[in-house]
DOBA-489254 format. One record per residue (C-alpha): x, y, z. Coordinates in steps of 0.2 Angstrom, whole numbers, plus 2048, in hexadecimal, padded with zeros to 3 digits. Layout:
N
XYZ/...
This chain:
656
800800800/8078127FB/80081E805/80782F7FB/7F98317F0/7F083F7FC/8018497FE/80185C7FA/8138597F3/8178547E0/82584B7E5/81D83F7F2/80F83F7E3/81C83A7D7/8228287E1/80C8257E5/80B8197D7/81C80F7DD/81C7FE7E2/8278057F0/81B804800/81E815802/81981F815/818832816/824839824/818837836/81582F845/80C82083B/81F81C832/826819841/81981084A/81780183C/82B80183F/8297FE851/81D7F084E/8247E783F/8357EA849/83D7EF839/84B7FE834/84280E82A/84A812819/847825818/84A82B807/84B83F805/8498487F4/8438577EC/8378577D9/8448607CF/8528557D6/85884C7C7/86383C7D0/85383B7D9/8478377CA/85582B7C6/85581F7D3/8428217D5/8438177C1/85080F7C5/84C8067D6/83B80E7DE/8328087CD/8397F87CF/8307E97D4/83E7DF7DB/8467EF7E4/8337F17E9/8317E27EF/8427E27FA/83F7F4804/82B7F0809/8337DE80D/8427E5819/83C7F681D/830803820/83380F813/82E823814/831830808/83484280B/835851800/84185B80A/83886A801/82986880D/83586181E/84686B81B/84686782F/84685482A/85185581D/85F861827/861854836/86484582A/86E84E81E/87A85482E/879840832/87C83A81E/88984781F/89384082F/893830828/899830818/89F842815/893847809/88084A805/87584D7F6/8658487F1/85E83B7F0/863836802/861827809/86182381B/85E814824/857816835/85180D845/83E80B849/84581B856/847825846/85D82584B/86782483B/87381683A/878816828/877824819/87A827807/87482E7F8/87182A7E8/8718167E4/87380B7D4/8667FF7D3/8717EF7D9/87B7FA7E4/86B7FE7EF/8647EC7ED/8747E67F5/8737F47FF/8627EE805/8677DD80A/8777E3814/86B7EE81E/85D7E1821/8697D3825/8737DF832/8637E583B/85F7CF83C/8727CB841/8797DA84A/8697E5853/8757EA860/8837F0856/8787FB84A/86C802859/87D808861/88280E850/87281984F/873820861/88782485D/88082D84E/873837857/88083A865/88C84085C/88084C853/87B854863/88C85686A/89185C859/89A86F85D/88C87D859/89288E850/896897861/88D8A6862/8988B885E/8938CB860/8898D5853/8958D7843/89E8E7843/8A68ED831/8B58E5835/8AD8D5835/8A48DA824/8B48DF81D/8BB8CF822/8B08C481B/8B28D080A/8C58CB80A/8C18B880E/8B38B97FE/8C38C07F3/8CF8B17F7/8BF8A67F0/8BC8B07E1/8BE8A97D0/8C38B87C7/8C28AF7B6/8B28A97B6/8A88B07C5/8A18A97D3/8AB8A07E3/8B48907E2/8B48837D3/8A88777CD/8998787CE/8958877D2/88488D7D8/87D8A07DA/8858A77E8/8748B17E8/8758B87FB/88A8BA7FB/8868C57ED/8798D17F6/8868D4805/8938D87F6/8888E67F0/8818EC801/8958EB806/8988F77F6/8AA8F87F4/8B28F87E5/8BA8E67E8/8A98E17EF/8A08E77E0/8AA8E27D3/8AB8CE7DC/8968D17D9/8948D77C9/8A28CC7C1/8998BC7C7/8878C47C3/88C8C97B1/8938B67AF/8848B07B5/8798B77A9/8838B579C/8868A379E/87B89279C/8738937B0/86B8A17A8/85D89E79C/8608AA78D/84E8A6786/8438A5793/84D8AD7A3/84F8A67B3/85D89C7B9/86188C7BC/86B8817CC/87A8827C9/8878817BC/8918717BC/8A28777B5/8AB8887BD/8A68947AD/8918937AF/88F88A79E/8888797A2/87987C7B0/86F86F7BA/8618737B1/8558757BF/84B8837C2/8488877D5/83E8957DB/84989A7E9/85889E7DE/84E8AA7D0/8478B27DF/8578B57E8/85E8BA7D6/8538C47D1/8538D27E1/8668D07DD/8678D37CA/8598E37CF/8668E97DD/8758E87D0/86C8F27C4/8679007D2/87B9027D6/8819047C5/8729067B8/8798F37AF/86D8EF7A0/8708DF7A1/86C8DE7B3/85C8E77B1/8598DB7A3/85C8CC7AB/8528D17BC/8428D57B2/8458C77A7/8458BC7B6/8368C47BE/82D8C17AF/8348B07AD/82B8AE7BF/81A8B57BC/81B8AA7AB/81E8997B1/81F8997C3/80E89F7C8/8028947CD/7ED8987CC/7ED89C7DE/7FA8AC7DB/8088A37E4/81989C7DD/81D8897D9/82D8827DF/83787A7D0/8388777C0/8418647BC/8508627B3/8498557A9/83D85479A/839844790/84583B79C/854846799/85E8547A1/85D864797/85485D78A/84686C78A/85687878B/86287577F/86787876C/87087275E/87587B74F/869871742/85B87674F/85F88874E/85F88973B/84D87D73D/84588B746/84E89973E/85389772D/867891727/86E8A4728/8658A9737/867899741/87B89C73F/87A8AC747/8718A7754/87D899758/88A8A5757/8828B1761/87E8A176E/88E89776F/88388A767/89187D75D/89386D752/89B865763/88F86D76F/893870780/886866787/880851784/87D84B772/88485A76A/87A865770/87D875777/878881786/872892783/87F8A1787/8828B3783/8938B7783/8938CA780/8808D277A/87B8D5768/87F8E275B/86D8E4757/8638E1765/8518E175B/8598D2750/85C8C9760/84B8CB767/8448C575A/84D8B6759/84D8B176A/8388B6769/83A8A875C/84589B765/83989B776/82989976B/83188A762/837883773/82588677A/82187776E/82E86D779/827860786/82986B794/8328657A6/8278627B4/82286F7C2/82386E7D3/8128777D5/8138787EA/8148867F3/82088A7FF/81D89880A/83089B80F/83589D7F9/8258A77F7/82B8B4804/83B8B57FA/8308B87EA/8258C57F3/8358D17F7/83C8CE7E6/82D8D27D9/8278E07E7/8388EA7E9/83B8E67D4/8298EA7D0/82D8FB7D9/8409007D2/83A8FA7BE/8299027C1/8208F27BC/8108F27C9/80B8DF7BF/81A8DA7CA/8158E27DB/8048DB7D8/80B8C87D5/8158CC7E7/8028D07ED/7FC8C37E6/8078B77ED/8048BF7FD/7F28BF7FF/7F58AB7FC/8018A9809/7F68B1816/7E68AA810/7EB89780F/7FD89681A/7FB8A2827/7EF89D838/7F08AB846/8028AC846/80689C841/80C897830/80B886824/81B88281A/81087C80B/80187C7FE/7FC8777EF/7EC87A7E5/7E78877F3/7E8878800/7F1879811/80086C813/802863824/81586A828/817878831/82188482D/835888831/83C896836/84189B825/83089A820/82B8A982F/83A8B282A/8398B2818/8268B6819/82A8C5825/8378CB819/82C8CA80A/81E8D3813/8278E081A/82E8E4807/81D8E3803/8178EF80F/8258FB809/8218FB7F9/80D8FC7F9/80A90480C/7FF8F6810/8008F6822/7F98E4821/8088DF81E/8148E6829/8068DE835/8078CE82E/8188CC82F/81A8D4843/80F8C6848/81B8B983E/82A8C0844/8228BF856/8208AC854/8338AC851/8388B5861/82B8AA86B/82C897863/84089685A/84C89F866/85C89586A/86089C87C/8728A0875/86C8B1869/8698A4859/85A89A855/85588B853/84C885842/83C87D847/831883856/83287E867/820876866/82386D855/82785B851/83585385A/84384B850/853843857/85C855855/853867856/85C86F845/86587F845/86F884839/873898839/87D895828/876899816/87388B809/86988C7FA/85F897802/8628A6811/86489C822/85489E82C/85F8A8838/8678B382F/8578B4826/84C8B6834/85C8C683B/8578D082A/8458CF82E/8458D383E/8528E383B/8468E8830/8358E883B/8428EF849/8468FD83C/83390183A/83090184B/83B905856/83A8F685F/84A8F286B/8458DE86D/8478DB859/8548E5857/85E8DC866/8588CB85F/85E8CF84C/8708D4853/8718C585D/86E8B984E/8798C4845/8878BD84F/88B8AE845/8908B9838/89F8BF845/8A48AE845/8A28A8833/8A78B982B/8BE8B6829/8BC8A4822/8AA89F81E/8A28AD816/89B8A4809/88F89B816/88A8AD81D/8858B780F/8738BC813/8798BE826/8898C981D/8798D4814/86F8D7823/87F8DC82D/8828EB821/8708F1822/8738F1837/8848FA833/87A908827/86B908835/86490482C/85C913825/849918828/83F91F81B/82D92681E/82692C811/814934814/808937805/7FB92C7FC/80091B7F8/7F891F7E6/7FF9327E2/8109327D6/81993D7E3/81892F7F0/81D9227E2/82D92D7DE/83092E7EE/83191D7F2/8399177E2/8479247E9/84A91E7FA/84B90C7F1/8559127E2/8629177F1/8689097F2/86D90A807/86D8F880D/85F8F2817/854903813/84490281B/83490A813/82490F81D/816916813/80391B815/7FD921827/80091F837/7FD90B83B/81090983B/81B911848/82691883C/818923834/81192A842/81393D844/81B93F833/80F945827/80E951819/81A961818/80D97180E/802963807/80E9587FF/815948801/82294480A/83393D810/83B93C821/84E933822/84E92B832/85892183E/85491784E/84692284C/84F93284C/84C93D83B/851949831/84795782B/83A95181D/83C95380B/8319547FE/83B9517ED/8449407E8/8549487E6/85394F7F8/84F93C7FD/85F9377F6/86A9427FB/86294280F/86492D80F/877933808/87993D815/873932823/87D92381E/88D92F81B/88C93782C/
């Protein structure tokens, strides 16, 4: 019996025709473990995850393989996109155990839920073997692989946290600039060698830091982003990763988190040095968002697979014969040229990636072949979507279409970021509680992490700043509230889950960044920002206090403290307040606000409309015209009524 075919997640929907007897994660798992007295094969995975569709045909379809796991195990599948808490404390025990992790992970566990062996991805015969070692060690030597999984869990819980450090001063900020440097690949971009994935939160602390070394490190790897193959020149958006140092060759997944990450960054490049290609690029990836990502209820979908027709890339690539298919012989050549597309290819089978090495000549001529080459690949069988919601990527989406929708003057984009929005609060927010998930406009059963509350927060609270409804800035107090009450750490930090959520063997908390902004560094910049509009001394005192990872990670792990590194410059600014008093609706408000964004000072926070906010109140309009008060800890200066005044005041603050 497979008991998936009521999940809210595509991936858990994916393995509900399996043979595998397949349990959801949950107290029923571990019972029928208990009573069978039989190990649990937990198998973790993700819908866009490429090795993971592969040993789902390879082994999960298989009737034989089948037959072994409901034999010898209870088996559970998680999508580590709906229980990141699940997935963290058995990746930290895959990772002790073989020095590696990746997904698919396979962990075998006592009926206790204690992991006592770990991998990830396994050939067919490797795992039937595999299977049979397990099963005949859990017969023939209990003792010695219960103590293995109590040695695991020990050493887990003894393992040596990140000790906690003071609030990052600019030394510290500086610091971590100088350890970024020795990392930088001045060649082709980016930190490190292969693969390289978007360093998406490193490089917002590299604009916010604003040097010229700083900057340069930024735009070098943001023009070699979107000028290689992770970026896709037809459609926009960008992909996982790159698997070779110069970003030809991606892992052509789509995942929300990164376009929505990459987009606020490639909108914030633009702002500091008016790049057309940066502009380009962000609206092209916002477009790329409303245009494929959407789903009916007005939030974001997940992922987008690698695959199509059973191959990686297959929907993406090109080869020269194709080009001149679609486009004529003489045409087709020149868009090969203009592509990198070649008789080798640069991909599988000949084919080639998509790339821009410099722009065109004549910009019209490349529009209207590129407008050609995405209708001809609309005809292509199209990778699967990953059509959940998850509230904590859809956060990150709000504050990126609302702050673009705003600097590009494109209100379709800030009503997206409403949209999405409105879902979140309709269908995951109870009280001040949130739910990780949806899909369909349905409620998932997982609660939510503390990325989710902070992500959210962050994205209201940009909301708010952009359209003045108080609503949100509401919204987002009574998250950030739940934060302060249910994650705390005792030690400054927090802990990922809430204190009255399920119990796993370890309580996760982990204050470093990964694909995504850490929930606690996360959780620092949202709560910096509420401080900022508030005056309130808890949050501050609470965002500083997570802050002080970043103190210890800044001189040799910087990499892992990007988003942390980000928020600490908007603390070093202020960061700066902005009121700006006026109707949400009349021109010279919009100008106004557009200015104090177009500043560019980190961590700026806006206050618009009446009074419901703190920072509005007593600050109203100056001889009958809207205006702008540049303020700090609550302290402004005298009000202005012109966006060039704006700028120069925020100037002026930040100087002094």
């Amino acid at each position: 019996m497979n008991r998936l075919k009521d999940a809210t997640s595509p991936y858990l929907l994916q393995h509900a025709g399996n043979p595998v007897d397949w349990f959801p994660w949950g107290e029923e798992a571990f019972a029928e473990a208990r009573r069978r007295d039989v190990p649990l094969l937990v198998s973790i995975g993700y819908s866009a995850c490429h090795w993971c569709h592969v040993m789902a045909h390879e082994s999960f379809e298989d009737a034989q393989t089948a037959r072994l796991m409901n034999e010898q195990f209870v088996n559970v599948k998680v999508d580590r996109e709906e229980r990141p808490d699940v997935d963290a404390v058995y990746m930290s025990a895959t990772t002790a155990m073989t020095g590696h992790g990746g997904w698919p992970m396979t962990v075998f566990a006592t009926p206790a839920g204690h992991p006592f062996y770990a991998g990830t991805y396994f050939p067919r015969q490797q795992f039937q073997r595999l299977l049979a070692g397990v099963s005949q060690a859990w017969a023939s030597e209990r003792d010695a692989v219960l103590a293995q999984g109590a040695q695991v869990v020990e050493a887990l819980d003894q393992a040596t946290a990140l000790p906690p450090g003071p609030a990052p001063t600019r030394r510290v900020t500086e610091e971590a600039v100088r350890d970024l440097a020795r990392g930088f690949d001045a060649a082709r971009g980016g930190f490190g060698s292969a693969p390289k994935f978007p360093p998406s939160m490193v490089l917002e602390f590299l604009l916010r830091h604003g040097t010229p070394e700083a900057a340069d490190m930024a735009g070098r790897t943001l023009e070699a982003m979107a000028r290689g193959g992770i970026y896709d020149q037809l459609g926009g958006g960008f992909a996982r990763y790159s698997v070779d140092a110069a970003w030809v060759v991606p892992h052509f997944e789509k995942m929300l988190y990164d376009n929505a990450l990459l987009l606020r960054v490639y909108a914030h490049w633009w702002r500091s040095g008016g790049s057309p290609l940066a502009r380009r690029v962000a609206v092209e990836t916002a477009e790329w968002l409303l245009r494929e990502m959407r789903t009916p209820e007005g939030g974001f979908a997940s992922a987008l697979d690698a695959d199509s027709e059973g191959e990686e890339g297959r929907f993406y690539v090109w080869t020269p014969a194709q080009l001149a298919e679609v486009l004529g012989e003489e045409r087709g050549a020149w868009a090969a040229s203009m592509f990198g597309v070649t008789g080798e290819g640069t991909f599988e089978h000949g084919t080639s990636v998509l790339r821009l090495p410099s722009d065109p000549a004549d910009r019209a001529v490349f529009d209207d072949v590129r407008a050609e080459l995405l209708t001809a690949r609309a005809a292509r069988v199209r990778p699967g979507r990953d059509d959940k919601v998850v509230a904590a990527w859809n956060g990150l989406v709000i504050a990126g279409l609302a702050e673009a929708g705003a600097l590009f003057g494109r209100p379709d984009l800030v009503g997206a970021a409403r949209e999405a929005a409105e879902l979140l609060d309709r269908v995951h927010i109870d009280g001040s509680r949130l739910a990780r998930t949806s899909r369909d406009g349905r409620v998932g059963p997982n609660a939510g992490v503390l990325e989710d509350y902070a992500d959210v927060a962050e994205g209201f609270l940009t909301l708010y700043g952009v359209t003045g409804e108080a609503r949100w800035f509401e919204r987002a107090g009574a998250l950030l509230d739940t934060v302060l009450e249910r994650f705390p750490d005792g030690s400054g930090g927090f802990f990922d889950t809430a204190d009255d959520g399920e119990r796993l063997f370890q309580r996760p908390a982990d204050p470093t960044d990964n694909a995504t902004p850490s929930g606690q560094f996360a959780a620092a910049g949202a709560l910096l920002s509420y401080a900022a509009l508030t005056g309130s001394a808890r949050h501050r005192e609470a965002a500083e206090s997570a802050l002080g990872a970043v103190s210890v990670l800044a001189e040799r792990h910087a990499r892992f403290a990007g988003w942390g590194l980000a928020v600490a410059e908007a603390a070093l600014a202020g960061p700066p307040e902005v009121a700006i008093s006026g109707p949400v609706d009349d021109p010279r408000t919009a100008a106004l606000r557009r200015a104090a964004l177009m500043a560019g000072v980190p961590g700026t926070v806006i206050a618009l409309g009446d009074g419901e906010v703190p920072l509005m109140r007593g600050r109203g309009l100056v001889g009958g015209e809207p205006a702008a008060y540049v303020c700090r800890d609550f302290t402004c200066r005298l009000p202005v009524t012109t966006p060039s005044d704006l700028t120069r005041e925020l100037r002026a603050l930040t100087a002094g």
